[in-house]
N, C-alpha and C positions, 0 to 999 in steps of 0.2 A: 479456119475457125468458123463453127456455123454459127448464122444467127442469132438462135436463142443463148448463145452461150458471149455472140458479141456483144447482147445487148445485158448481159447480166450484170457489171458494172456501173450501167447507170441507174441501175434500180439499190445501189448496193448504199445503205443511211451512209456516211458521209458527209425660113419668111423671110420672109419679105416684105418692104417695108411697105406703103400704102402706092406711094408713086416713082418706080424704084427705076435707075438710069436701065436700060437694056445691055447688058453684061454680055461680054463675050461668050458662044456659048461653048460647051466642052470641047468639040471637035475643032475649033480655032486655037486648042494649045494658048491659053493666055500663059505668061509665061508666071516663074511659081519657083519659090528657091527653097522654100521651109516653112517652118513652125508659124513664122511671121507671114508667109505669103496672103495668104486668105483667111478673114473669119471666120469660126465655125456658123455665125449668121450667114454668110455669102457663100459658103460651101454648099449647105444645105438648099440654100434659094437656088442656085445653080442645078445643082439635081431636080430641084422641085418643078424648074423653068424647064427641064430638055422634058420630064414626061407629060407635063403641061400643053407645054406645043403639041408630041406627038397627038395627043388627047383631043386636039382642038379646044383646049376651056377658055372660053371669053375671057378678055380682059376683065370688066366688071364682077362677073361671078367669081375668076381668079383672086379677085382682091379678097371676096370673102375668105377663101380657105386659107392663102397666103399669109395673114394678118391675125394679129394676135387679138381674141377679144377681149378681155382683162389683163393690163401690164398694173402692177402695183411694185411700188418701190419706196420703204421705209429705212424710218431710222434708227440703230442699234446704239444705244449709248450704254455702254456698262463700266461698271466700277472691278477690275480686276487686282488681283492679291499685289501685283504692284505699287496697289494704292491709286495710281493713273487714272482717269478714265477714258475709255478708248468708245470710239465714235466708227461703229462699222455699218454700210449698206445692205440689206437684205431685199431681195427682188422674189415675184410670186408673179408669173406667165401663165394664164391660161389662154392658150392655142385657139381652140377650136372644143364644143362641146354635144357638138351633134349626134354623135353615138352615144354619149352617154356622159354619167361624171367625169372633170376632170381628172386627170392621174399623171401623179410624175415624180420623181425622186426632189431631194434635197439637197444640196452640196454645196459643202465649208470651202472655200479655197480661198485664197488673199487673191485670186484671178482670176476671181466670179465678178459678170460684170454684165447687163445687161440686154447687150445683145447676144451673148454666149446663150443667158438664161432664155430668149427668143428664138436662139434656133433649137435648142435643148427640146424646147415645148414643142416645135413645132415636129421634129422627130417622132414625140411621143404619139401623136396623134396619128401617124402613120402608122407607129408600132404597131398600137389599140389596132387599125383599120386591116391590117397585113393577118395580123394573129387572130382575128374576128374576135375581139374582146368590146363587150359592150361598155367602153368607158373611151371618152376622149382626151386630150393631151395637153400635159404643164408641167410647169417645170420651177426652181424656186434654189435661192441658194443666198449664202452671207458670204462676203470678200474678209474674212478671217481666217489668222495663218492658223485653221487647225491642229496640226502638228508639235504647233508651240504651246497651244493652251493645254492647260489641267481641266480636271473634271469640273473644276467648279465656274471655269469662266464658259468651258461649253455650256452649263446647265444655264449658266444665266444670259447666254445671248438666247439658246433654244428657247427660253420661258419668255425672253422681251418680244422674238421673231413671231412666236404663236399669237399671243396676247395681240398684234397688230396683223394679223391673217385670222384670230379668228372670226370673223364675220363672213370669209370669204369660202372658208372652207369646211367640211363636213362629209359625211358618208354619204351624203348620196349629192355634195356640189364637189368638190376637191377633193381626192385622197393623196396624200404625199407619202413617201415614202424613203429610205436611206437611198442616201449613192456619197459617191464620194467625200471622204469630210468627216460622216457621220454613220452609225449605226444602227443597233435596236434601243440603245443606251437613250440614243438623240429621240427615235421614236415614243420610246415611255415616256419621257417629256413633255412631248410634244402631246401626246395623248391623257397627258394629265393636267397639263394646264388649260385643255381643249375642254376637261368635263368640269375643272371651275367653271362655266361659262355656262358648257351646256348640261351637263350631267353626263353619266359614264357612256361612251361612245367607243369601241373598241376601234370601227370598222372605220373610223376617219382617218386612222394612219395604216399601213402594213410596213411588215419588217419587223414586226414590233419582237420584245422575247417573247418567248414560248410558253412561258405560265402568265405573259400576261394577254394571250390570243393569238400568237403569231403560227404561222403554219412550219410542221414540219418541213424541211428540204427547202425555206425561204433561203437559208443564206448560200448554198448552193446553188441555186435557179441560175442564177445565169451563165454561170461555169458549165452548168451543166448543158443546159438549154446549147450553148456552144459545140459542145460534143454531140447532142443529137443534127446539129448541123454540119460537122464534120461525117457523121456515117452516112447522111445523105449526099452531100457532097462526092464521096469517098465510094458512093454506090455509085454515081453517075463515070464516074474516072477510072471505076477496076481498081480504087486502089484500096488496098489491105490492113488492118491496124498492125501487124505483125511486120509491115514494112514501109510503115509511114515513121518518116522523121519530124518531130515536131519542134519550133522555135516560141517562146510565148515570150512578148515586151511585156512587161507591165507584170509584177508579180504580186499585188493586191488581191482584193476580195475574186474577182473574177478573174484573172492570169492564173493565180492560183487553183484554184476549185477548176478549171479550166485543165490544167497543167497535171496535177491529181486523177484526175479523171481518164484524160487522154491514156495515161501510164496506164489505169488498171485494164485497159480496153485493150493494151499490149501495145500501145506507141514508143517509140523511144523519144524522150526530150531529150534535145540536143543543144539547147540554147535556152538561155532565160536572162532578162533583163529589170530591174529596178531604176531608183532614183540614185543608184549609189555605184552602179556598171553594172554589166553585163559576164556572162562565166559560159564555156561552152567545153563540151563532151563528146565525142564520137561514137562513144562506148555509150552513152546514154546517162543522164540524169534521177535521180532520186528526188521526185520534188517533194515527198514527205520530210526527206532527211534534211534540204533545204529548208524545209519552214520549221521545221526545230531548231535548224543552226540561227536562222532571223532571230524567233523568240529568246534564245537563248542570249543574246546581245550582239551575236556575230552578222559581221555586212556580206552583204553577197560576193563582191570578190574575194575575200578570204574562207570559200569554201572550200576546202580543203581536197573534195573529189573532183573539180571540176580547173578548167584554164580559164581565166582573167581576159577577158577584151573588151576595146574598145565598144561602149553602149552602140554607135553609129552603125558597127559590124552586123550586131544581131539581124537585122533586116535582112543581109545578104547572105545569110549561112545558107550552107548547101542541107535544103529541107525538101519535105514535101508537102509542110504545111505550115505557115507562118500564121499566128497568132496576136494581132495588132492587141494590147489590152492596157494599154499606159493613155498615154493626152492624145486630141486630136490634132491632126495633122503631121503625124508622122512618118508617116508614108507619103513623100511627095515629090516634084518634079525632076528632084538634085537625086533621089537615092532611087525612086521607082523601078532605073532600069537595072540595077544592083539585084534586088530581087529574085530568088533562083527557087521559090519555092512553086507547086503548080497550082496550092490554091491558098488564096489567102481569107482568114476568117475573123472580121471584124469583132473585138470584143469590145474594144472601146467605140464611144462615138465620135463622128467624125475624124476615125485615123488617117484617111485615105483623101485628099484630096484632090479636084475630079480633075486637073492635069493628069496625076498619078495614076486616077482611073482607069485613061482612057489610055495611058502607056502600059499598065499591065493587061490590058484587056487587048490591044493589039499584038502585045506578046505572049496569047494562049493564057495569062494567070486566070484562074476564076475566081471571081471574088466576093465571097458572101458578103452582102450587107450587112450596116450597122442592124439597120432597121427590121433584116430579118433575124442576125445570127443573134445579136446578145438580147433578146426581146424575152428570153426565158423568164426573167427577173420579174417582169414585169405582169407574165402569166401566171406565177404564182403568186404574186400579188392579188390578181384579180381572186385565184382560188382562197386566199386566204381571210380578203374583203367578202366572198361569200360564206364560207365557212364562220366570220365573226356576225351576221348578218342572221343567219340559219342557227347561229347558236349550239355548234356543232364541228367536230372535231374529225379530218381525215387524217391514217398512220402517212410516213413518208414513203411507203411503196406507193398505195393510193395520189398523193401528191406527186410523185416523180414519172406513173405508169400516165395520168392525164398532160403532166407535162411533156412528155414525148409524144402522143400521140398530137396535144396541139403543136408542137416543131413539125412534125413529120408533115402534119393535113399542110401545113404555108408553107414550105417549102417545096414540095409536089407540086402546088398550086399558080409557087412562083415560079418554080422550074418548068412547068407544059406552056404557061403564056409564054416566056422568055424564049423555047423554043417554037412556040407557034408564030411570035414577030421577030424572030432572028433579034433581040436585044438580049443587053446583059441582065444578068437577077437584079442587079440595082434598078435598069429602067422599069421592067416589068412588078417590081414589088413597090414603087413608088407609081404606077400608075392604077395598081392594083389597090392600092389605097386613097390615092386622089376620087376612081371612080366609089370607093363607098363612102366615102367623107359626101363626095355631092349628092349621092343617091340620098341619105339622112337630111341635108342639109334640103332638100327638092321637098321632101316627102312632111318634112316640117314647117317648110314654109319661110324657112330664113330669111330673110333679106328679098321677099315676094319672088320667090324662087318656088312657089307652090305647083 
């Protein structure tokens, strides 16, 4: 397949805490059994702490970048059609804001919880620093079983959550955005009870719909964005869409779009996994046909062209690309050496826990980072915060032809350092963002860091 033909696919519409104990570090294997082993808070520090060292960053100026500048945590009281009133947390993390406004998704889950939302931000901010996007990093979410609520108890916690962030957030101090939980549904919302306040503000949320400013190929980005990581990946290894087998957990917004994509590129899906099991194919998967049979009310194990397994199994299916895009920590110390695929591509955050890491890194897997692979979502964001800003409209070829070209520049980028100090893409792309976080933070004068 030549190039221009394998790339025609994806143009097609479609921290830590301030005085933190000293934690074991990656290479002493702390020991790690699952889901429960380690916070997405301590996961994240851990990665942070091994590029830190190599880095040399002082303890003091560490603290700066480590540490979150704004934690805000409110109260949701709302009256839902049960009559009841239910009483939920909502939390708003800004990171770190030296590059630029903060930026970071939103997420509904009944298992949103504070330090989650800490390391979530602190992520962000690497993303922004990795992807060279002039915006820094947050993060924000309510402990509601979204799932269960109707439109109307979303709209009335989204209108209480805003009402108490908005002082904090705006298009050029905060831009939030959907992630898990919520959508563009959440976003209009958010952006309408945002111009009570201030007057009409398009550019203070992205994700939003499309007639009310949102950018073409937004709800793709990060599916997408993941496949321009797999062709580079996939440049580096010789290997082929025409003979890549692909596994994706998680068959959401990104598994999906993700999963879609791979296929049109000529991949074969061989595995996909949900909340409800897991289904696997030798002969290959239809993920279109899958997301009609979902829509349609059917679960993912009674799909009818595919075999029923164990969710645990997906991990170890004989692939050549595994697709982490469900909750963090799923990849970890118990299943790591299960693993048979050669490269795995972070679509969720924090899937891979750094046990995990460093057992598939000693066993040849390569393993895209969170921080670099699903970051796509977050680049169209920014293009589409510019485009509301500029007042001005790009088609989705436009949006998807800038979105690969920003995957391809950071990934290059992360790849020639990773092989110039013999580390994995994870070290090199967190150090590669530590030094631009300090570079901004020096150059501004933070914390008499001038």
């Amino acid at each position: 397949m030549s190039e221009a033909r394998a790339e025609e696919p994806l143009e097609t519409p479609v921290g830590r805490r301030s005085h933190p104990d000293k934690s074991p570090r990656v290479a002493n294997r702390a020991p790690d059994a699952g889901l429960a082993e380690i916070s997405s808070f301590d996961s994240v520090g851990r990665f942070f702490e091994v590029a830190a060292d190599r880095l040399g960053v002082a303890e003091d100026l560490r603290a700066v970048i480590a540490t979150a500048y704004r934690e805000v945590q409110v109260q949701i009281p709302v009256r839902l059609r049960d009559s009841g009133i239910h009483v939920f947390s909502g939390y708003r993390v800004q990171h770190n804001g030296a590059r630029g406004p903060f930026k970071g998704g939103i997420r509904y889950h009944e298992r949103v919880n504070l330090d989650e939302v800490r390391a979530l931000a602190a992520l962000m901010t690497w993303k922004t620093a990795i992807l060279d996007i002039p915006f820094g990093g947050a993060k924000g979410g309510v402990n509601c079983p979204a799932r269960d609520l109707d439109e109307h108890g979303l709209e009335l916690i989204t209108r209480s959550f805003t009402d108490k962030l908005a002082g904090i957030i705006g298009p050029t101090r905060d831009i939030p955005a959907p992630d898990a939980g919520t959508n563009a549904q959440v976003m209009a919302w958010i952006m309408d009870e945002y111009a009570k306040l201030h007057g009409d503000a398009p550019a203070v949320v992205t994700g939003k719909p499309i007639s009310l400013g949102g950018s073409p190929g937004r709800e793709a980005a990060t599916g997408r964005g993941i496949v321009y990581a797999y062709r580079e990946a996939a440049r580096a290894l010789g290997l082929h869409p025409d003979t890549t087998r692909v596994a994706v957990q998680g068959f959401g917004n990104v598994g999906s779009w993700a999963a879609r994509i791979m296929a049109q590129l000529g991949c074969t899906l061989v595995g996909i996994s949900n909340t409800s099991g897991a289904i696997h194919a030798d002969a290959g998967i239809d993920p279109d046909a899958v997301a009609k049979h979902l829509a349609e009310g059917g679960t993912l194990t009674d799909y009818p062209q595919a075999e029923p397994i164990a969710a645990e199994q997906l991990v170890a299916l004989d692939c050549e690309v595994l697709i982490p895009a469900a909750l963090g920590g799923t990849i970890h110390a118990a299943n790591a050496d299960s693993v048979r695929a050669r490269i795995v591509i972070e679509g969720a955050n924090n899937p891979t826990t750094p046990t995990a890491d460093e057992i598939l890194r000693e066993r040849g897997v390569l393993v895209v980072p969170d921080v670099l692979a699903n970051a796509g979502g977050v680049v169209v964001s920014y293009f589409e915060w510019v485009q509301n800003l500029q007042h001005t409209r790009w088609d989705e070829h436009e949006v998807n032809n800038k979105l690969g070209a920003r995957m391809r520049a950071a990934y290059r980028e992360v790849e020639q350092r990773a092989g110039e100090l013999s580390v994995s893409l994870r070290v090199a792309a967190y150090e590669l963002a530590i030094e631009r976080v300090l570079q901004a933070i020096r150059l501004r004068g933070y914390g008499g860091y001038a």
